[in-house]
C-alpha positions as CSV (number, residue, x, y, z in Angstrom):
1,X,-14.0,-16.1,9.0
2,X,-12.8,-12.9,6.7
3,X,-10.9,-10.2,8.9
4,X,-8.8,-7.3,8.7
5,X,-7.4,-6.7,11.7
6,X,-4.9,-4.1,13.3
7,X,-1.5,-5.6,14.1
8,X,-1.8,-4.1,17.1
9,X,-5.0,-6.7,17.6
10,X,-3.7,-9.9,16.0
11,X,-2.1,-11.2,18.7
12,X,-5.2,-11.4,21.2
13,X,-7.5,-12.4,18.2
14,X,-5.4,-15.5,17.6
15,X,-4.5,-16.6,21.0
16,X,-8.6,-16.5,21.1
17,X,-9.1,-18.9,18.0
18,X,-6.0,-21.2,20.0
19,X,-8.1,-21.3,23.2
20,X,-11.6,-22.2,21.0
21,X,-9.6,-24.6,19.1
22,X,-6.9,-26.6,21.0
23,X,-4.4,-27.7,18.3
24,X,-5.6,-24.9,15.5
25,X,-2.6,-24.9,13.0
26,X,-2.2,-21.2,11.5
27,X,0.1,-20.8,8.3
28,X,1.4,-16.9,7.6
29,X,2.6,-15.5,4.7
30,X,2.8,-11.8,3.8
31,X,3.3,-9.4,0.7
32,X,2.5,-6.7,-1.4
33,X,-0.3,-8.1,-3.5
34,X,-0.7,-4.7,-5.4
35,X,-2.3,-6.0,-8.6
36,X,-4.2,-9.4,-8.1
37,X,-3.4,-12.0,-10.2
38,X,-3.9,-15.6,-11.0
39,X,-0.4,-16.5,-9.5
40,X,-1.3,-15.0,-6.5
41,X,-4.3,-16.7,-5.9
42,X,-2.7,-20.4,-6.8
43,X,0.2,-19.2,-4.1
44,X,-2.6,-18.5,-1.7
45,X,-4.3,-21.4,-2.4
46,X,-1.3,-23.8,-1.5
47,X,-0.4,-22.0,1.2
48,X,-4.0,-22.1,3.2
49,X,-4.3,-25.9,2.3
50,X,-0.5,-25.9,4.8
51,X,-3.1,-25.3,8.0
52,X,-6.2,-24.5,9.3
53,X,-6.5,-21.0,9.1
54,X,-4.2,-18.1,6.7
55,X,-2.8,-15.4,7.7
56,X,-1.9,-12.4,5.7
57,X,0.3,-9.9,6.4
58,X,-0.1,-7.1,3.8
59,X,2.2,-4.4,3.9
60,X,1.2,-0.9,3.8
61,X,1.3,1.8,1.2
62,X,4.8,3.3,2.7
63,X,6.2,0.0,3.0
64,X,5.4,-1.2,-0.4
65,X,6.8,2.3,-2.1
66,X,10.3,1.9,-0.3
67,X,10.1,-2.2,-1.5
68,X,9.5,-1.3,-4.9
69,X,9.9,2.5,-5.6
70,X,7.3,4.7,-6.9
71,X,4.8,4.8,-8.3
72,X,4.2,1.5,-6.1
73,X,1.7,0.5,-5.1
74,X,-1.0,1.1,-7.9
75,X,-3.8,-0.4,-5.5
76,X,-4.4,1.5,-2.3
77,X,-3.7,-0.6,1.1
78,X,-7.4,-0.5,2.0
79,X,-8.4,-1.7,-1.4
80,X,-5.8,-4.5,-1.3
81,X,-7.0,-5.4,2.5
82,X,-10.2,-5.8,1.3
83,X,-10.2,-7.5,-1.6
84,X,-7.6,-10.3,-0.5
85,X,-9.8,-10.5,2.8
86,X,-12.6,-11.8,0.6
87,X,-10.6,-14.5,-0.7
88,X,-12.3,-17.8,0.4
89,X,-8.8,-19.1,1.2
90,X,-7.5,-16.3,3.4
91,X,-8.8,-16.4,6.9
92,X,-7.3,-12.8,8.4
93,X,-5.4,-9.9,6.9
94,X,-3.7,-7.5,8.5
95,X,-1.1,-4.4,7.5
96,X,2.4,-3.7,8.6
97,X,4.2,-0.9,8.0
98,X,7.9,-2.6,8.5
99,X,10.2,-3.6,5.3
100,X,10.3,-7.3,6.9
101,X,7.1,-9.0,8.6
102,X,9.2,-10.0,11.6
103,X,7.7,-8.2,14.2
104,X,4.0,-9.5,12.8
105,X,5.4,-13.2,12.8
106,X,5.8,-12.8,16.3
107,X,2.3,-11.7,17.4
108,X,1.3,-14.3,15.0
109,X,3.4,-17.4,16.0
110,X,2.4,-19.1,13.1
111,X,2.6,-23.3,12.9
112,X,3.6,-22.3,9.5
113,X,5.6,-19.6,7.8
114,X,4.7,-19.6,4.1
115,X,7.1,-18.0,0.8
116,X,7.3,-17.8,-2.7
117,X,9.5,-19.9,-5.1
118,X,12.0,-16.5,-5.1
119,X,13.0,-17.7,-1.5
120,X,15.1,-20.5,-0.1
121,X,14.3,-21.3,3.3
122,X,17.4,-19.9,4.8
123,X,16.5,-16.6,3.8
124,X,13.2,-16.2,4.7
125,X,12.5,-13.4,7.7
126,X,11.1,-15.1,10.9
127,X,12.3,-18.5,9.8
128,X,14.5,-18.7,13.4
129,X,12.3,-17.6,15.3
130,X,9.2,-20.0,13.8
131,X,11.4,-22.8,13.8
132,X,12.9,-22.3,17.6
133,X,8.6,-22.6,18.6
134,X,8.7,-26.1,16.3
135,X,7.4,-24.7,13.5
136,X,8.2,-24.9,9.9
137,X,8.9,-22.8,6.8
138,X,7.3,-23.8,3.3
139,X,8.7,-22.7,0.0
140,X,5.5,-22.8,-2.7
141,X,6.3,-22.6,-6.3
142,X,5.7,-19.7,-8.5
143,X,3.1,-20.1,-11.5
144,X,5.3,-19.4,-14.8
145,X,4.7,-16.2,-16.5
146,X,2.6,-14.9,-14.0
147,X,3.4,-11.9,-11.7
148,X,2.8,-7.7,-11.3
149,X,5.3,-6.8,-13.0
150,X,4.8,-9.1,-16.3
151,X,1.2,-7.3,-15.9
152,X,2.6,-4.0,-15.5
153,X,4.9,-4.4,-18.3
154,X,2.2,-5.5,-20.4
155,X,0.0,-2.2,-19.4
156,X,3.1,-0.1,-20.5
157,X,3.6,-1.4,-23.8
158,X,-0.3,-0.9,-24.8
């Protein structure tokens, strides 16, 4: 399975996949993924190994400017959704146009709630509420030297 899905459909897709598959563990993590890299696909990696099925919540064009300022993102949402949807270990992708996933973690109740190495538990958004449904949060480690803006840098100084 490879979707991209409206938010406004996540919900009823998953609770679907729950009622196919009694005991289906989902694992969520979200983020801008604007330039693809190898760090991003190890992160990915770890965190779809965490359950049965990933779950990606990308955010959108607007949402990725006001996170990281112009002239962010350099890879249009659509491209982004696509690409990361093809990713053998992401399952189903979906936009939001919030600053925090929160509202996407709740449609998605995921068994899992999955961050980079920049977080500690305690502040990762939705950790509460996936906890309170006996759920946990998993803090994956970043690959050294290996991230957008390194690569952006890089581009710059060319």
């Amino acid at each position: 399975m490879h979707v991209v899905l409206p938010m406004e459909e996540i919900e009823d897709f998953l609770k679907g996949l729950r009622r196919e598959r009694p005991g289906l563990r989902i694992a969520f993590t979200n983020g801008c993924f604007d330039i693809l890299h190898r760090g991003h696909v190890a992160y990915l990696e770890k965190a779809r190994e965490l359950a049965d099925i990933l779950v990606l919540g990308l955010n959108s064009d607007d949402s990725v400017r006001r996170l990281k300022g112009a002239p962010r993102p350099y890879i249009h949402q659509e491209d982004r959704s696509f690409i990361l949807s093809r990713l053998e270990m992401v399952d189903v992708v979906t936009l939001f146009e919030e600053d925090t996933p929160l509202n996407l973690i709740k449609k998605v109740k995921p068994d899992v709630l999955v961050k980079g190495g920049d977080y500690t538990p305690a502040g990762v958004v939705g950790r509460d509420f996936v906890e309170s449904r006996g759920g946990k949060v998993a803090i994956i480690p970043f690959v050294e030297g290996r991230s957008t803006t390194n690569i952006i840098n890089k581009i710059k100084t060319v």
